[in-house]
DSSP file (Angstrom, degrees, kcal/mol; ACC not computed):
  #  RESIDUE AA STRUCTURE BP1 BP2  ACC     N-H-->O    O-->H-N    N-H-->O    O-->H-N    TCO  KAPPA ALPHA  PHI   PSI    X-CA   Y-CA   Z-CA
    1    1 A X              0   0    0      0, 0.0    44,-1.6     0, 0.0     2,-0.4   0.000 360.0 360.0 360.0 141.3  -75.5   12.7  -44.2
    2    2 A X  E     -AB  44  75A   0     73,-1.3    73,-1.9    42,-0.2     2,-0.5  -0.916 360.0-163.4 -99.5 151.0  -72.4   11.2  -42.8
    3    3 A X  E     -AB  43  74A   0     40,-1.0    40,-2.5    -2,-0.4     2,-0.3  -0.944   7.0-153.2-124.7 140.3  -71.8    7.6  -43.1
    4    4 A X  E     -AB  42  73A   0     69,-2.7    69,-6.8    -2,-0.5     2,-0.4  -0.951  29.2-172.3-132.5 106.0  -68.9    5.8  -40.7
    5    5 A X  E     +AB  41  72A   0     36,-2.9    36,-1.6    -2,-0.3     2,-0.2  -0.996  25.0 176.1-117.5 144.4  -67.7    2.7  -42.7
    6    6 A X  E     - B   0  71A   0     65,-0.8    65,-2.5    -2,-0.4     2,-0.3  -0.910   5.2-178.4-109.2 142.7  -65.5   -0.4  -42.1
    7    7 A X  E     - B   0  70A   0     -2,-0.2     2,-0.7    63,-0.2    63,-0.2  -0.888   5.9-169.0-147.5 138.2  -64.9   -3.4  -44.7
    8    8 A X  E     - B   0  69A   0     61,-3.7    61,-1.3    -2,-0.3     2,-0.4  -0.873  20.3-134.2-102.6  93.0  -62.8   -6.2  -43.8
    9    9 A X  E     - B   0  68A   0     -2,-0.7     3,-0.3    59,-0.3    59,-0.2  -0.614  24.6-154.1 -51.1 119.4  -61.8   -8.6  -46.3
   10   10 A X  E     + B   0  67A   0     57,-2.5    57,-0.6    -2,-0.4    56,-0.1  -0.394  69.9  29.4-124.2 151.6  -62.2  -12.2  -44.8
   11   11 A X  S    S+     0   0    0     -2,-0.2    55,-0.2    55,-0.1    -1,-0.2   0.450  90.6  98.0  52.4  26.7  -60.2  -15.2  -46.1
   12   12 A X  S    S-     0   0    0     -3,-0.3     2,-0.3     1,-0.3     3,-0.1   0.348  85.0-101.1 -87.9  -9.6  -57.2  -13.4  -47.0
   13   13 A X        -     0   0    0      1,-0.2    -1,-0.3     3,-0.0    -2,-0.1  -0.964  54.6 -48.7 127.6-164.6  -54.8  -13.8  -44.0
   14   14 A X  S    S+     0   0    0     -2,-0.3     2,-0.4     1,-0.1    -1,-0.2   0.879 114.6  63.8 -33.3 -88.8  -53.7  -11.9  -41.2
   15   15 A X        +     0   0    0      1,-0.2    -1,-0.1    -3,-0.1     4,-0.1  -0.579  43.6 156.4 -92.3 135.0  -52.9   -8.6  -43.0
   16   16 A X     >  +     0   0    0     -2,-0.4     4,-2.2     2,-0.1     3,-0.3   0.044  39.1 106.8 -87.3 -11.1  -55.5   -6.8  -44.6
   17   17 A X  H >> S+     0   0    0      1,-0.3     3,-2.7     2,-0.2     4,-1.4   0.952  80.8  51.8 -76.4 -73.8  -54.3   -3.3  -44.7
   18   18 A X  H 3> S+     0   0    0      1,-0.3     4,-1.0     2,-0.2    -1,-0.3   0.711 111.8  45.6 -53.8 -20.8  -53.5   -3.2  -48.4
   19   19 A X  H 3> S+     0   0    0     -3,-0.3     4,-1.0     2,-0.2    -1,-0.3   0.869 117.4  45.2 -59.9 -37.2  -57.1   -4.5  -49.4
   20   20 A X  H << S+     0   0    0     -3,-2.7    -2,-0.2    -4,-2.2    -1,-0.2   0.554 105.4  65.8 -81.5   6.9  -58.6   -1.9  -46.8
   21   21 A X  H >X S+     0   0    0     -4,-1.4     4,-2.7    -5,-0.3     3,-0.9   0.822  96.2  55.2-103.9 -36.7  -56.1    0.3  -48.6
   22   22 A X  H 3X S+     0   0    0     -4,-1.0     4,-0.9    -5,-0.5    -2,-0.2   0.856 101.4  55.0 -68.4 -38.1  -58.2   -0.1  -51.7
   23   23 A X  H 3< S+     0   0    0     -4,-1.0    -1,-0.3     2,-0.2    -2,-0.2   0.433 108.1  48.0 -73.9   5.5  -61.4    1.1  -50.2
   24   24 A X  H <> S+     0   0    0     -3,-0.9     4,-2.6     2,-0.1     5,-0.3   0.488 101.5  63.0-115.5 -38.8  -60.0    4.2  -49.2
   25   25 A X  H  X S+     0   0    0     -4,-2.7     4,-1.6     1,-0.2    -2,-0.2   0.839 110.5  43.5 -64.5 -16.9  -58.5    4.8  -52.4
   26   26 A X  H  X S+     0   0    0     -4,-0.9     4,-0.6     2,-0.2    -1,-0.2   0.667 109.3  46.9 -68.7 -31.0  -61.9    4.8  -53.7
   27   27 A X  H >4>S+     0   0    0      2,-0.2     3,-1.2    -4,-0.2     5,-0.6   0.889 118.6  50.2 -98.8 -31.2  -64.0    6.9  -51.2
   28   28 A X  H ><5S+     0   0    0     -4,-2.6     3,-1.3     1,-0.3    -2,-0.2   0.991 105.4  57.9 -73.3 -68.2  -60.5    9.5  -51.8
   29   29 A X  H 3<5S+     0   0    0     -4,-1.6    -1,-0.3     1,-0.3    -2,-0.2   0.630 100.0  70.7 -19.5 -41.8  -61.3    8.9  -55.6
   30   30 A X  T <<5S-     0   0    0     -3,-1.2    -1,-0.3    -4,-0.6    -2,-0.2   0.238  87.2-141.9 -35.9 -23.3  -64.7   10.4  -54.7
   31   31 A X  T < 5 +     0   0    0     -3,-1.3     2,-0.4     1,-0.2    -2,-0.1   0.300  59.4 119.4  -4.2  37.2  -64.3   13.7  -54.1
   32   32 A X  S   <S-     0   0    0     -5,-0.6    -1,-0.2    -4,-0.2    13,-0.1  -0.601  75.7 -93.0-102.9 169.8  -66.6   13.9  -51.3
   33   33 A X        +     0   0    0     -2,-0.4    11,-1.3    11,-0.3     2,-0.2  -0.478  61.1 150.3 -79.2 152.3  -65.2   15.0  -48.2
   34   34 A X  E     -C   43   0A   0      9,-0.2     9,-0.2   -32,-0.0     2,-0.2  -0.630  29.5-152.8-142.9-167.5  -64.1   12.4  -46.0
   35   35 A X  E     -C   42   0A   0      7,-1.3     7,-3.1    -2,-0.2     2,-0.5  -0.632   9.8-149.4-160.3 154.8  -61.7   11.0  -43.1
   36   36 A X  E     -C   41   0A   0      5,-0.2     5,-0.3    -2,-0.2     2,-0.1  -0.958   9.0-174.6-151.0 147.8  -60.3    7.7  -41.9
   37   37 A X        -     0   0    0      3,-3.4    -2,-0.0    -2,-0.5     5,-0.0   0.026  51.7 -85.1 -98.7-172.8  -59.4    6.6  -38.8
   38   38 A X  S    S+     0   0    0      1,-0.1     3,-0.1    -2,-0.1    -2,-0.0   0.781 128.8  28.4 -47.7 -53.3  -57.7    3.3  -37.5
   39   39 A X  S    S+     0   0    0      1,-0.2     2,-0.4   -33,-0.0    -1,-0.1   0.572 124.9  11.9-104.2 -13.7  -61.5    1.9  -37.5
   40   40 A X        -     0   0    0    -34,-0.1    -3,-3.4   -36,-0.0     2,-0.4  -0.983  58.1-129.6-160.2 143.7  -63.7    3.5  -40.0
   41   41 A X  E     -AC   5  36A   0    -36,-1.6   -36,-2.9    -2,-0.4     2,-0.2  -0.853  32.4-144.9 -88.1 129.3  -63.4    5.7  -43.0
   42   42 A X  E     -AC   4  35A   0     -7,-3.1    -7,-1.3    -2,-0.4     2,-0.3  -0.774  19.1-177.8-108.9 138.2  -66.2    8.9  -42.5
   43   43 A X  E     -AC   3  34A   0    -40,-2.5   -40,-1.0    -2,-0.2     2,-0.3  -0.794  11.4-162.1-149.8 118.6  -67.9   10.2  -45.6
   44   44 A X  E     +A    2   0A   0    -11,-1.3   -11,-0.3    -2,-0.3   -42,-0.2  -0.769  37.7  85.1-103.6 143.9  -70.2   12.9  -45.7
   45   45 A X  S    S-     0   0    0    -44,-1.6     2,-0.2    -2,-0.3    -2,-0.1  -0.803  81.9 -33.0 177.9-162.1  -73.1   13.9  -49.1
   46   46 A X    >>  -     0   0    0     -2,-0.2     4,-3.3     1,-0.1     3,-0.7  -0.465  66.3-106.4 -76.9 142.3  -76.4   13.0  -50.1
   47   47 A X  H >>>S+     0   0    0      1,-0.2     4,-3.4     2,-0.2     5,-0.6   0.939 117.0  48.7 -38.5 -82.7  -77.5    9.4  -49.4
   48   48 A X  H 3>5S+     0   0    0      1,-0.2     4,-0.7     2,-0.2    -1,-0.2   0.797 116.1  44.5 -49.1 -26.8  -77.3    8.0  -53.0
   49   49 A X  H <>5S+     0   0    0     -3,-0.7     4,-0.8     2,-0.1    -1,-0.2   0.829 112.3  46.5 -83.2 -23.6  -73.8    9.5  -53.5
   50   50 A X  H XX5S+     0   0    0     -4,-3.3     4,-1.6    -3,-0.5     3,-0.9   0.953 116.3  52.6 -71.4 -43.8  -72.3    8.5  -50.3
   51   51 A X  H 3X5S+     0   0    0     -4,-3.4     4,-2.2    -5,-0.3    -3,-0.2   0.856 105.9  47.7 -37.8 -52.4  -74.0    4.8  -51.1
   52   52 A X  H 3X<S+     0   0    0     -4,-0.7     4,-2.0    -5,-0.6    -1,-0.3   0.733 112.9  55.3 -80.4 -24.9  -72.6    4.4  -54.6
   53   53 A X  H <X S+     0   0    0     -3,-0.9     4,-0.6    -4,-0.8    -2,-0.2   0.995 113.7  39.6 -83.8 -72.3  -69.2    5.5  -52.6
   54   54 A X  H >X S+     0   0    0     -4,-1.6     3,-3.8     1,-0.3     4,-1.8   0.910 114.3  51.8 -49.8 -74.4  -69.6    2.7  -50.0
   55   55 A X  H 3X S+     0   0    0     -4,-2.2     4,-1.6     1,-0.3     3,-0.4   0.801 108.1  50.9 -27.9 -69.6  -70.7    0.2  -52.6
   56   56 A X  H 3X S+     0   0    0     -4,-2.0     4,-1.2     2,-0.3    -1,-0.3   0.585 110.9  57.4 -47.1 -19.9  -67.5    0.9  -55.1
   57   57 A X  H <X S+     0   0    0     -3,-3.8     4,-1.3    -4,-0.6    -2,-0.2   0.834 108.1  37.2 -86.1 -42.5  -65.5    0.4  -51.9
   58   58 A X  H  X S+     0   0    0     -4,-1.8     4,-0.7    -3,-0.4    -2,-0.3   0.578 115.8  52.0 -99.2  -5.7  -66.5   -2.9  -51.0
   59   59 A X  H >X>S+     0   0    0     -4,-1.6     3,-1.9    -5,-0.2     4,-0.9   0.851 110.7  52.0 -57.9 -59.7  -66.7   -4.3  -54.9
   60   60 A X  H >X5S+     0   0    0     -4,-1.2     3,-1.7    -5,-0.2     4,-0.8   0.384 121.2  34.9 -43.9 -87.7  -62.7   -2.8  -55.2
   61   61 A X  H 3<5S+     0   0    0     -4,-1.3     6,-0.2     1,-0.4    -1,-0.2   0.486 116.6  54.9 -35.6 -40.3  -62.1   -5.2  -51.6
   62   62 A X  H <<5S+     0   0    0     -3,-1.9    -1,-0.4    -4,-0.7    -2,-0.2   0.757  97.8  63.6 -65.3 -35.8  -64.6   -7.9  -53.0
   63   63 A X  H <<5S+     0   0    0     -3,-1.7    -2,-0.2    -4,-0.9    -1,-0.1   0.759 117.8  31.4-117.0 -46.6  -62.4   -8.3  -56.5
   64   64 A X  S  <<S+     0   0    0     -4,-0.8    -1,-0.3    -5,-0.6     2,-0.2   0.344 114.4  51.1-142.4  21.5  -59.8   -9.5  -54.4
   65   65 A X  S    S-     0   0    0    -46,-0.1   -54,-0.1     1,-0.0   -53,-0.1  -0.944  70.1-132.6-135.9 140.3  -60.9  -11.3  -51.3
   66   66 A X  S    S+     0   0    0     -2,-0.2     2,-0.3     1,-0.2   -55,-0.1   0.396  93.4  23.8 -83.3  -0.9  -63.4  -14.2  -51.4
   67   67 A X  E     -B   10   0A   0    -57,-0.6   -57,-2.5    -6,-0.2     2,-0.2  -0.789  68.5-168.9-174.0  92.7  -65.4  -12.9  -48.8
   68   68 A X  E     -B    9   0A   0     -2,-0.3     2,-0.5   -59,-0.2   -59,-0.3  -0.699   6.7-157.2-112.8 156.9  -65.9   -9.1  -47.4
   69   69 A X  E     -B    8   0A   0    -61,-1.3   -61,-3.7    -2,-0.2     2,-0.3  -0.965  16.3-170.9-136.9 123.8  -67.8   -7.7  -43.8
   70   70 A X  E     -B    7   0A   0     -2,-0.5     2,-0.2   -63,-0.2   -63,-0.2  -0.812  10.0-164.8 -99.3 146.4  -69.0   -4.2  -43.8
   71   71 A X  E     -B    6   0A   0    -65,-2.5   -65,-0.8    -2,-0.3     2,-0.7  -0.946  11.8-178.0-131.8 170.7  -70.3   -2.1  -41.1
   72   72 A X  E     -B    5   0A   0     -2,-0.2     2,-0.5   -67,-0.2   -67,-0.2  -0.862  13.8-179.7-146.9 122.1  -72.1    0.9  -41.5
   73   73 A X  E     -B    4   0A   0    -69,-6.8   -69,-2.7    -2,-0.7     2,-0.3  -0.969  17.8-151.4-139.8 152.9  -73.6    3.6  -39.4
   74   74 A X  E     -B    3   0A   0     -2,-0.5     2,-0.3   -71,-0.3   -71,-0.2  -0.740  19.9-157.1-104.0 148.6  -75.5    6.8  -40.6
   75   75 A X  E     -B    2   0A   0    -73,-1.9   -73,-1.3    -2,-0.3     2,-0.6  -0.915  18.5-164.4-122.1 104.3  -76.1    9.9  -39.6
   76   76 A X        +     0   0    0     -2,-0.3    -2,-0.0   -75,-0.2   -73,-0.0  -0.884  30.3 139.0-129.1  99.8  -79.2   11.0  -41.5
   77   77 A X    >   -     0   0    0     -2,-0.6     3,-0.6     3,-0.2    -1,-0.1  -0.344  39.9-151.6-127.6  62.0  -79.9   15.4  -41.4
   78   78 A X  T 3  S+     0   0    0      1,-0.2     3,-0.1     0, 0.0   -32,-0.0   0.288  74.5  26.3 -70.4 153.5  -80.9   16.2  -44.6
   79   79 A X  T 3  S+     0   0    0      1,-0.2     2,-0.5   -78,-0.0    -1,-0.2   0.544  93.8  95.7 103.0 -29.8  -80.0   19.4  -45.3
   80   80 A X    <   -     0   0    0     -3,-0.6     2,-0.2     2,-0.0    -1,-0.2  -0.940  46.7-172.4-133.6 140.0  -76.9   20.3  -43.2
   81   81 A X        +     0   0    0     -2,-0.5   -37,-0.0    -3,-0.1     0, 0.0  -0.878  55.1  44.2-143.1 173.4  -73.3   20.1  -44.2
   82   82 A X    >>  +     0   0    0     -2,-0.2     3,-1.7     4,-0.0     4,-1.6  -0.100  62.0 130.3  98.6   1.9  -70.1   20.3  -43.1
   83   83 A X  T 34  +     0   0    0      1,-0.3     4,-0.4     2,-0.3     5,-0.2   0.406  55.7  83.5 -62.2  -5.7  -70.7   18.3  -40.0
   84   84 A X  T 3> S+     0   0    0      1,-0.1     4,-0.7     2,-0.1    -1,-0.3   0.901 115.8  14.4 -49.0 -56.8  -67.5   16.1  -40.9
   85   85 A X  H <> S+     0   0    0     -3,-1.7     4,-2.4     2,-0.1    -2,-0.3   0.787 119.6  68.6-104.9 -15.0  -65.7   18.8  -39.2
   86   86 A X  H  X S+     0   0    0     -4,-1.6     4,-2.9     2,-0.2    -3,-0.2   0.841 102.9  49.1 -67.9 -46.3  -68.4   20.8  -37.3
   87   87 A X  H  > S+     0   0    0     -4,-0.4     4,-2.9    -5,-0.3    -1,-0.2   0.968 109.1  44.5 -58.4 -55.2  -68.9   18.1  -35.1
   88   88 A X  H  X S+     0   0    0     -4,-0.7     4,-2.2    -5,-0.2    -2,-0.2   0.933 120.8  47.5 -59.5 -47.4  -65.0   17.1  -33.9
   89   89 A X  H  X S+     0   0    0     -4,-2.4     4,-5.5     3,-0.2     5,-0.2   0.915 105.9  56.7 -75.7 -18.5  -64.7   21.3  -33.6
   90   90 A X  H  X S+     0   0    0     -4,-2.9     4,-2.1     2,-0.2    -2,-0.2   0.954 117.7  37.5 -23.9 -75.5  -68.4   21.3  -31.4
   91   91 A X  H  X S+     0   0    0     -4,-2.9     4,-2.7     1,-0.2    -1,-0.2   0.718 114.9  50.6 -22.1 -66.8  -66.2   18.8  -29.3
   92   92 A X  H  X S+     0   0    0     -4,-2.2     4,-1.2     2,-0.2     3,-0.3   0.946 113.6  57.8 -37.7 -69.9  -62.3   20.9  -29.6
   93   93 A X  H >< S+     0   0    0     -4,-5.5     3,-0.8     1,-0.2     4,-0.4   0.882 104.8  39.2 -42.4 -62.6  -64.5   23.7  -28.5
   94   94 A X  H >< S+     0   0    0     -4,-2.1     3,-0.7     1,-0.3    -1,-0.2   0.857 108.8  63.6 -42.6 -54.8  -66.0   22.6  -25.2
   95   95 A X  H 3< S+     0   0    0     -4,-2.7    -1,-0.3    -3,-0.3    -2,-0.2   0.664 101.7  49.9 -73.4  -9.8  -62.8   21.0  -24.2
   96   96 A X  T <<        0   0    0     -4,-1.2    -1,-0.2    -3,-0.8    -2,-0.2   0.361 360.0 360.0 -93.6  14.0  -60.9   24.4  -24.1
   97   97 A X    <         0   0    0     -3,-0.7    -2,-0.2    -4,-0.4    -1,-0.1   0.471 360.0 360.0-121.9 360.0  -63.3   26.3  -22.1
């Protein structure tokens, strides 16, 4: 499955990066393959490992902002991997031809 997450630490300020900077050191910490964007960090496994990934992301963010908002979306194919990168080359592909 891949899972597309954001978490925003609330009632810290204006900048956020180094709290979001802590959830990323986590899903990295992971070793499950990943990437992150400007808006969401991507993480592809099995449901209960990708979960426990998410979950460790927003406690490290939670520990040090009173207040966090995740958003979350799935892509649920049980079965199939590599679709982190399979998908973006689908795309790559299509647009050169």
């Amino acid at each position: 499955m891949l899972v597309a997450f954001s978490v925003t630490p609330l009632g810290v300020g204006d900048s956020v990066g180094d709290l979001v900077a802590e959830a990323v050191r986590v899903v990295r910490a992971s070793g499950l393959p990943h990437r992150t964007d400007a808006m969401f960090t991507t993480v592809e496994g099995e449901w209960d490992e990708v979960m426990a990934v998410v979950k460790a992301a927003v406690d490290a963010v939670a520990a040090k902002a009173p207040r966090v908002s995740v958003s979350i979306k799935a892509d649920v194919r049980p079965g199939v991997t590599g679709a982190l990168t399979a998908k973006v080359e689908h795309i790559e592909r299509v647009l050169r031809e």
